[in-house]
C-alpha positions as a printed Julia matrix, in Angstrom:
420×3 Matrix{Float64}:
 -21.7    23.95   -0.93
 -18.25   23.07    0.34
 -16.03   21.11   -0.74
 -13.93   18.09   -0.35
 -10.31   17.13   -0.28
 -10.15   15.44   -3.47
 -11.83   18.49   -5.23
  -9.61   21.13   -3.95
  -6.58   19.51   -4.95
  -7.73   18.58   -8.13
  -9.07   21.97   -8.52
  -5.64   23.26   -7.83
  -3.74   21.23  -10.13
  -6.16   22.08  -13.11
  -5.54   25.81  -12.62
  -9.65   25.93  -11.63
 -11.18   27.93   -8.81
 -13.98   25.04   -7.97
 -14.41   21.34   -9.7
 -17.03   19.3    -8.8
 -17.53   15.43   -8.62
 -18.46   13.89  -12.37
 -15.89   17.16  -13.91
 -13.5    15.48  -16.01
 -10.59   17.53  -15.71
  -6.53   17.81  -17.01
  -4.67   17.99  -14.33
  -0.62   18.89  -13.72
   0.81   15.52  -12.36
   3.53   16.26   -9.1
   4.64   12.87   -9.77
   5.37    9.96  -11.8
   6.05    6.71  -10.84
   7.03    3.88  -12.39
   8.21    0.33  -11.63
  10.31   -2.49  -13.3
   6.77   -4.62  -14.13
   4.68   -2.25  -14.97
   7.11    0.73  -16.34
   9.48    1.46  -19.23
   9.43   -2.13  -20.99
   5.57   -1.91  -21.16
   5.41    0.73  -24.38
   6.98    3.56  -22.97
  10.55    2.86  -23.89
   8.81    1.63  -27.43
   7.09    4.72  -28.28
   7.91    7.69  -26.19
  10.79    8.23  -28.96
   7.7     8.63  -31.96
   6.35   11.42  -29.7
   9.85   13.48  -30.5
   8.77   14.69  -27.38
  11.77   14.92  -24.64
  10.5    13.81  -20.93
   8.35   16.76  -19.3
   9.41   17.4   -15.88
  12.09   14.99  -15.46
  12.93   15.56  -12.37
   9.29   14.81  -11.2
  10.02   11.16  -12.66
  10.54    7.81  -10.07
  11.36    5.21  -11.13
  11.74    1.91   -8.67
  12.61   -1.58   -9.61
  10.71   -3.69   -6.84
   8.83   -6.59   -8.2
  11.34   -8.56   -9.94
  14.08   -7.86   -7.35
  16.08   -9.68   -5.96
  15.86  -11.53  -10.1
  15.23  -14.91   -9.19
  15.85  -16.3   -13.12
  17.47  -14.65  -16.09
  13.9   -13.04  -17.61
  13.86  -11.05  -14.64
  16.94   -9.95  -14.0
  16.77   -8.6   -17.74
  13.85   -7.03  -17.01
  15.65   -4.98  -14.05
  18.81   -4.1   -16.04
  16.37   -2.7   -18.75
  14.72   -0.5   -16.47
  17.77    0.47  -15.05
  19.83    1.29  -18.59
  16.5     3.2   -19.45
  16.4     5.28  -16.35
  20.22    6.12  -16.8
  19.88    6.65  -20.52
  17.03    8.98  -19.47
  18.56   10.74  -17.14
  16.18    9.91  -14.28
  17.95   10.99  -11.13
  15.37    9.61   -9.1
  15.98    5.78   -9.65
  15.95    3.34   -6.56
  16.44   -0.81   -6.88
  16.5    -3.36   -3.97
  15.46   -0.39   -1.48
  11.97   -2.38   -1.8
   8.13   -1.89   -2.49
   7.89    0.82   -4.15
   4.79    3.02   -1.98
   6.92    2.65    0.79
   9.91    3.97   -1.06
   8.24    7.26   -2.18
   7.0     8.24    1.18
  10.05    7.16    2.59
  12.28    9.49    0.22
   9.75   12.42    0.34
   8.37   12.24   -3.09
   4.71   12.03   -1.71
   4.05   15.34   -0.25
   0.16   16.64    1.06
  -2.08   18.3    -1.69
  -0.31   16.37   -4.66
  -1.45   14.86   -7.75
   0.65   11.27   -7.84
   0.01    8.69  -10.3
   2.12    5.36  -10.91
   2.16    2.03  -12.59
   0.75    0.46  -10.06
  -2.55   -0.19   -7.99
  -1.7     0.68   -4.73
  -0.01    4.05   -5.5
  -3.5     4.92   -3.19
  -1.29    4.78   -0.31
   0.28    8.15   -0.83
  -3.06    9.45    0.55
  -2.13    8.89    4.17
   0.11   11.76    3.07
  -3.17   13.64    2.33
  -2.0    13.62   -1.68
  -4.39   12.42   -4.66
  -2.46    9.14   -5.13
  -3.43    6.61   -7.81
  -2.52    3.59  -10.36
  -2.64    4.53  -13.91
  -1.64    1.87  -16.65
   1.05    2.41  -19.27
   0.07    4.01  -21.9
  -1.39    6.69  -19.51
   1.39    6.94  -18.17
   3.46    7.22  -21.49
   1.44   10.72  -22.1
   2.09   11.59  -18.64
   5.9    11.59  -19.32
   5.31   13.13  -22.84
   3.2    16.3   -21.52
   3.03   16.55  -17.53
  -0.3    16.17  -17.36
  -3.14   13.79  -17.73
  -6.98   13.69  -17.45
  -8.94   12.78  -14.6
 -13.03   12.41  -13.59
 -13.24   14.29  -10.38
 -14.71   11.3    -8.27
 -17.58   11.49   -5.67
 -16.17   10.8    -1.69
 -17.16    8.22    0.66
 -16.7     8.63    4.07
 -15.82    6.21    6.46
 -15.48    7.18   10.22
 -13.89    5.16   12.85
 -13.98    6.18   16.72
 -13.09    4.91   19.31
  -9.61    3.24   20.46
  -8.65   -0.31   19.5
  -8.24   -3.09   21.77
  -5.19   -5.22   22.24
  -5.01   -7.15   19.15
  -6.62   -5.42   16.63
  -4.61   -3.42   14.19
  -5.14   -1.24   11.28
  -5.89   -4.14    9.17
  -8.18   -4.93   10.74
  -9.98   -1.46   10.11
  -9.14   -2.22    6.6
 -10.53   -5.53    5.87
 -13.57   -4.72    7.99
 -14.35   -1.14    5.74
 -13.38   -3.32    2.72
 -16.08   -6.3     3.65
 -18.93   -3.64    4.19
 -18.4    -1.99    0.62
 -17.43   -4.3    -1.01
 -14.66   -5.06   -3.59
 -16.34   -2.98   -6.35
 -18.85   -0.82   -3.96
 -16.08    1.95   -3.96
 -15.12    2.61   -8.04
 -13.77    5.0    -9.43
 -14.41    7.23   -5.9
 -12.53    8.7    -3.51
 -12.72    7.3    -0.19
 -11.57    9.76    2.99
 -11.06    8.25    6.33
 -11.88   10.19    9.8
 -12.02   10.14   13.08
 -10.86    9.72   16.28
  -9.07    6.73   15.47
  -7.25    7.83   12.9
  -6.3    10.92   15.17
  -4.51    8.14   17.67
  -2.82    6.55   14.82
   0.81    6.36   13.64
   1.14    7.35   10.21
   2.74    4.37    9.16
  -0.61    2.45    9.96
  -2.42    4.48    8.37
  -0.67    3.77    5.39
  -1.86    0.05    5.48
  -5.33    1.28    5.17
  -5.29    3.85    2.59
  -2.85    1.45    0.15
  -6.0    -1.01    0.37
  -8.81    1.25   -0.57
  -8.02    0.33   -4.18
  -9.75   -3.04   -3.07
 -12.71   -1.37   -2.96
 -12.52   -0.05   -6.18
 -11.39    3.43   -4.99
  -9.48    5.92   -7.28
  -7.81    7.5    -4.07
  -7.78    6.82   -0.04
  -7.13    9.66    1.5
  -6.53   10.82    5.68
  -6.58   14.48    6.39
  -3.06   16.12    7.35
  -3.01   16.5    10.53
   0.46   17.05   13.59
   1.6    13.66   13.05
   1.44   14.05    9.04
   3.81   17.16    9.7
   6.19   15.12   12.35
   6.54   12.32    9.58
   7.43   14.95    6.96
   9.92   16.88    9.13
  11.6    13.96    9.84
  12.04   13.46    6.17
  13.57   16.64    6.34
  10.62   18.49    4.23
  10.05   22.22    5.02
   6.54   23.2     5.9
   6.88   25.56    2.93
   6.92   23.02    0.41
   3.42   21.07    0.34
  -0.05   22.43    0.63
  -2.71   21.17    3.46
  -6.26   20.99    2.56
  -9.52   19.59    4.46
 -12.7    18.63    2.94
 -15.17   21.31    4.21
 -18.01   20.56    7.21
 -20.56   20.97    4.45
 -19.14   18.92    1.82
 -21.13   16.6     0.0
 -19.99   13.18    0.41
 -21.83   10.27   -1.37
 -21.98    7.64    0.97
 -20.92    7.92    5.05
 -19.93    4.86    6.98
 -19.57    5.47   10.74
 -17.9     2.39   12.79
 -16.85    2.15   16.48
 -13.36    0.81   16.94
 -13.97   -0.36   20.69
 -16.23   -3.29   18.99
 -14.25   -4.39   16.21
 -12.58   -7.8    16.13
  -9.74   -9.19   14.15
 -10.7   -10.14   10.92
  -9.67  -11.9     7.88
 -10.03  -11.94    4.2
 -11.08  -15.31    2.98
 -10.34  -17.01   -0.28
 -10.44  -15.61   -2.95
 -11.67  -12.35   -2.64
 -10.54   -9.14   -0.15
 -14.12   -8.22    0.47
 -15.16  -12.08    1.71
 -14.23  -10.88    5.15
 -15.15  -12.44    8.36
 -14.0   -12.53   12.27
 -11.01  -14.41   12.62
 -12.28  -16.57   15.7
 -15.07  -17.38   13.05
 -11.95  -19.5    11.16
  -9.63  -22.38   12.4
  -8.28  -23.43    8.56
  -4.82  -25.12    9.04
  -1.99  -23.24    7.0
   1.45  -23.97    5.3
   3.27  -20.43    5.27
   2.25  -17.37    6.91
   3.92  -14.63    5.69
   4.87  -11.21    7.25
   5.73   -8.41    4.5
   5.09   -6.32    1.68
   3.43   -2.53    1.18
   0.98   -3.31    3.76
   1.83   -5.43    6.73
   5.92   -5.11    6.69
   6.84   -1.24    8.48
   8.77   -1.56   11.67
   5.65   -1.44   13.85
   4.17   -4.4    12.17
   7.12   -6.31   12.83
   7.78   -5.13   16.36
   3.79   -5.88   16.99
   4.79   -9.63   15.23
   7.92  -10.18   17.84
   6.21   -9.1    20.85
   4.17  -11.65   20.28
   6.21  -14.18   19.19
   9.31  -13.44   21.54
   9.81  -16.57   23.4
   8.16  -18.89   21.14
   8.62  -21.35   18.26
   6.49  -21.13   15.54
   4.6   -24.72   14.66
   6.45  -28.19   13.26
   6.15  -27.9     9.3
   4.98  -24.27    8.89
   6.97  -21.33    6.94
   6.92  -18.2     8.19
   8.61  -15.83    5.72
   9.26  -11.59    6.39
  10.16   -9.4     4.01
  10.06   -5.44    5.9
   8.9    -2.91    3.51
  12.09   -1.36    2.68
  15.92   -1.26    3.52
  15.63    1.27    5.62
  13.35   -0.81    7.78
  14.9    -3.7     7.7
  18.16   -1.86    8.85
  15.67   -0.21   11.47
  14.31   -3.85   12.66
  17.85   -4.91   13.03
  19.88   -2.4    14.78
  16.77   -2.83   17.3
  17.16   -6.55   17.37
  13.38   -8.0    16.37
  14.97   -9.56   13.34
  16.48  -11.71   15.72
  13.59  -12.25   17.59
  11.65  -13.52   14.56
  14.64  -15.74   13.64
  15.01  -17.16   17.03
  11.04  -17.99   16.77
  11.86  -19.9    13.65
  11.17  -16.9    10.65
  12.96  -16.89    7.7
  13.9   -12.34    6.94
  13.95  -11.63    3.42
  14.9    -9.09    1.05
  12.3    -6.11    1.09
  10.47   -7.06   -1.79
   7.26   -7.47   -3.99
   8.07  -11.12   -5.08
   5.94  -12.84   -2.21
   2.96  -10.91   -2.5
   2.97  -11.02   -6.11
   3.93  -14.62   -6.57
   6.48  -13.78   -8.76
   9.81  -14.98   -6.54
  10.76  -15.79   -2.79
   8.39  -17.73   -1.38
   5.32  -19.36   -3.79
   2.9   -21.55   -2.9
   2.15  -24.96   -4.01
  -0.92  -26.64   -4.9
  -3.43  -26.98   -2.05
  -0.97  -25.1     0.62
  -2.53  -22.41    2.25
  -1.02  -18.84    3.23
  -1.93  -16.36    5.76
  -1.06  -13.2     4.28
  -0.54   -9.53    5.82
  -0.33   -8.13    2.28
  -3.2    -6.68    0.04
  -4.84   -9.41   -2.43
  -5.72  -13.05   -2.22
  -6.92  -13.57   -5.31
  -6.4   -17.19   -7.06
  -2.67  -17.23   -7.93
  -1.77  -14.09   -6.06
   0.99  -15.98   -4.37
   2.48  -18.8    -6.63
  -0.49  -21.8    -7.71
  -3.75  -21.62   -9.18
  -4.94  -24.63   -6.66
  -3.34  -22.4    -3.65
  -5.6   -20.32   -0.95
  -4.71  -17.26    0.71
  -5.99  -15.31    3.62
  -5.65  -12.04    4.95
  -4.84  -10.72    7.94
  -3.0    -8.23   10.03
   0.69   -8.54   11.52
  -0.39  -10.08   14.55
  -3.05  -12.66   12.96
  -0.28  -13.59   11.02
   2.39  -14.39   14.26
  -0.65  -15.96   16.06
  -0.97  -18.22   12.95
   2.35  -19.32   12.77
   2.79  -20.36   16.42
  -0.71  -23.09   16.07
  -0.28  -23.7    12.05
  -3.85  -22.92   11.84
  -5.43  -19.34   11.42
  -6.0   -17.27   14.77
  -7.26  -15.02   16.66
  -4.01  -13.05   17.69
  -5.82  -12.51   21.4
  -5.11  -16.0    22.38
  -1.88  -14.75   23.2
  -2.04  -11.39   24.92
C-alpha cells in the first residue's frame, strides 16, 4: 500500500522507514514558531528555566510579534516589549515585529520549506502546507517541550482528499474554493486529519492563493492542509533565494489510502460566503443581500498583493457606499511596499479605503478596527465566530477579496459579478 504525503514526511522526521495513519510518533520539529499572544509570556518564559535545559536548536526558533502590533494601549505594548527582551535575552536571531501576520512572514523569509515538520503557537500555522510542509498549531506548553528537546509527539493522521478541476470563472477566487470545501465537511468533519488538495485547479494556481486555502483547513478541524510541490512551488522558493538542495519533495503515492475523497468542478462554483457565526454555515453569496457597516480587506488570508490588486480592479473608478468602512491591512510589509510602489494603495484610497498596518488586530478583534454592537462586517479573513472582530452583539461574514470590494461599493453583501 502506498503512501501519502503526510506519512512520508512524518516518517522521515521520526527516523522510520514507513508510519501509518493512527501511529503516534516523536518527531524532529524543522521549526518553531512563536508569536507575541500565544508565545513566551504564556509559560515558556516561566518555566523553560526549571527544565535547566538550554534552547535545542536555536536557530530553528521564530519568533514574530503580530497580534498586538501596532500596541494600541499600554497592556499590549508590554506584551510586545516582553517578547522582544525574551527573544534578545535568548538569543533568537530569527525575531521579526511589525513585518505582519505571522504565516505570511515565515513563507515570506523562507523558514517554511517542502517536506518539513513546522509547528507554532498558532492555528493557522496549516498554511505552511501550500509549501508542501507538515504545518500545524500546537499550544504552549507543547511548545515549551518543543524548545526544551527538538522534538515533540504526533498521531500520524488519516488524509482527505479534496479535488478541484476545472478553471474558475471571473469572480470566483480561492476563497471561494475554501469556504465551499469548508461548508461540505464541515467545521469539525476534518479533526485531527490531514487534508491534501489536488487537481487541475490547483495546477493553474498562484501559490499565494493557494495559501488562503490551506491556512483555512484548520476550520475544518484539520491537523495539516497540504498542496503537492509542484514548478510554481520551486519558482516561489527560488525567488526566496532557496537552493533546490535544501528541502525535500514528496507526493502521496497513486495507491495511497485516503479516508475520505471529495471531487468538485471549479467551472460550477459560485461565490460564496460564510454566514454568522460559524465558517462551515456557508452559502452562495447571491443567496444574501444583509446590509453591512465595515468590510474589511486583510489579514493571513485575504491581504497578498493579488487579493488587493483583484480588490482595485474592481473598485478603480468607484466610491465605496455613504456610511460604510472599508479597512486593508496587506499581509505583510513587504506587500504593502509591493501594493504601493505599484500604486493600488492609491487606488483603494481614492475609492474611499482606509490602508493599515499589516496586522492581526482586525481579524482578531484585538486593535484597528472593532466592531460595535449590531454592526455587521464582511470579512476576507478566516473566522467569524461571535466576538471574532470586536462585540459579542456583532456579525461577521466571510468572503473572498472581491466579495468584499463588491460589498463596499452597495453597503450590502454581494455577489462580486455584478461588476465584471
Amino acid at each position: 500500500m502506498g503512501k501519502t504525503l503526510s506519512e512520508k514526511i512524518l516518517a522521515k522526521n521520526a527516523h522510520r522507514d514507513v508510519v501509518n495513519a493512527g501511529d503516534v510518533v516523536w518527531v524532529d520539529v524543522d521549526r518553531s514558531m512563536m508569536d507575541d499572544i500565544l508565545g513566551p509570556r504564556v509559560q515558556i518564559a516561566e518555566k523553560l528555566p526549571e527544565l535547566t535545559q538550554e534552547i535545542k536548536n536555536r536557530e530553528n526558533v521564530i519568533v514574530i510579534s503580530d497580534h498586538y502590533t501596532p500596541p494600541a494601549n499600554i497592556r499590549q505594548a508590554e506584551i510586545v516589549k516582553f517578547t522582544r527582551d525574551w527573544s534578545l535575552e535568548n538569543n533568537i536571531d530569527n525575531y521579526y515585529e511589525f513585518e505582519g501576520p505571522c504565516h505570511q512572514v515565515m513563507a515570506e523569509y523562507g523558514h517554511v520549506l517542502p517536506g518539513t515538520v513546522i509547528l507554532g503557537t498558532d492555528s493557522h500555522t496549516c498554511m505552511g502546507g501550500a509549501l508542501g510542509a507538515f504545518a500545524s498549531g500546537v499550544g504552549s506548553t507543547e511548545m515549551l517541550g518543543i524548545l526544551a528537546t527538538g522534538q515533540t509527539w504526533l498521531k500520524v493522521p488519516e488524509t482527505i482528499q479534496v479535488r478541484w478541476d476545472g478553471q474558475l470563472n471571473p469572480g470566483v477566487m480561492a476563497k471561494d474554493i475554501s469556504l465551499k470545501t469548508i461548508g461540505v465537511i464541515g467545521h469539525a468533519g476534518a479533526t485531527y486529519k490531514a487534508v491534501e488538495y489536488v487537481g487541475e485547479t490547483f495546477d493553474q494556481m498562484e501559490i499565494e492563493q493557494r495559501m488562503a486555502i490551506t491556512n483555512m483547513a484548520v476550520e475544518m478541524g484539520a491537523k495539516v492542509g497540504l498542496m503537492p510541490v509542484d514548478d510554481k512551488t520551486i519558482a516561489y522558493l527560488d525567488s526566496l533565494g532557496i537552493q533546490r538542495d535544501s528541502y525535500s519533495v514528496y507526493h502521496s503515492d497513486a495507491d495511497a489510502r485516503f479516508c475520505q475523497k471529495l471531487h468538485f468542478n471549479s467551472a460550477e462554483l459560485l461565490p460564496q460566503v460564510a454566514c454568522p457565526h460559524e465558517v462551515d454555515n456557508v452559502t452562495a453569496v447571491m443567496n444574501v443581500n444583509t446590509p453591512i457597516h465595515q468590510a474589511y480587506l486583510g489579514s493571513c488570508t485575504g491581504g497578498r498583493l493579488s487579493d488587493l490588486v483583484a480588490a482595485a480592479e474592481l473598485l478603480k473608478g468607484k466610491k465605496i457606499a455613504k456610511g460604510i468602512r472599508l479597512l486593508v491591512s496587506p499581509s505583510s510589509k513587504k506587500i504593502w511596499k509591493a501594493a504601493s510602489d505599484a500604486g493600488v494603495l492609491s487606488v483603494l484610497a481614492e475609492a474611499g479605503a482606509v490602508i493599515l498596518a499589516p496586522t492581526c488586530g482586525v481579524c482578531v478583534g484585538l486593535h484597528s478596527g472593532l466592531l460595535a454592537p449590531k454592526e455587521v462586517c464582511i470579512s476576507a479573513s478566516n473566522r467569524n465566530f461571535i466576538g471574532r472582530m470586536g462585540s459579542k452583539e456583532a456579525f461577521i461574514y466571510l468572503g473572498s477579496p472581491l466579495t468584499v470590494a463588491a460589498s463596499a461599493i452597495t453597503g450590502r453583501v454581494t455577489d462580486p459579478r455584478e461588476f465584471l
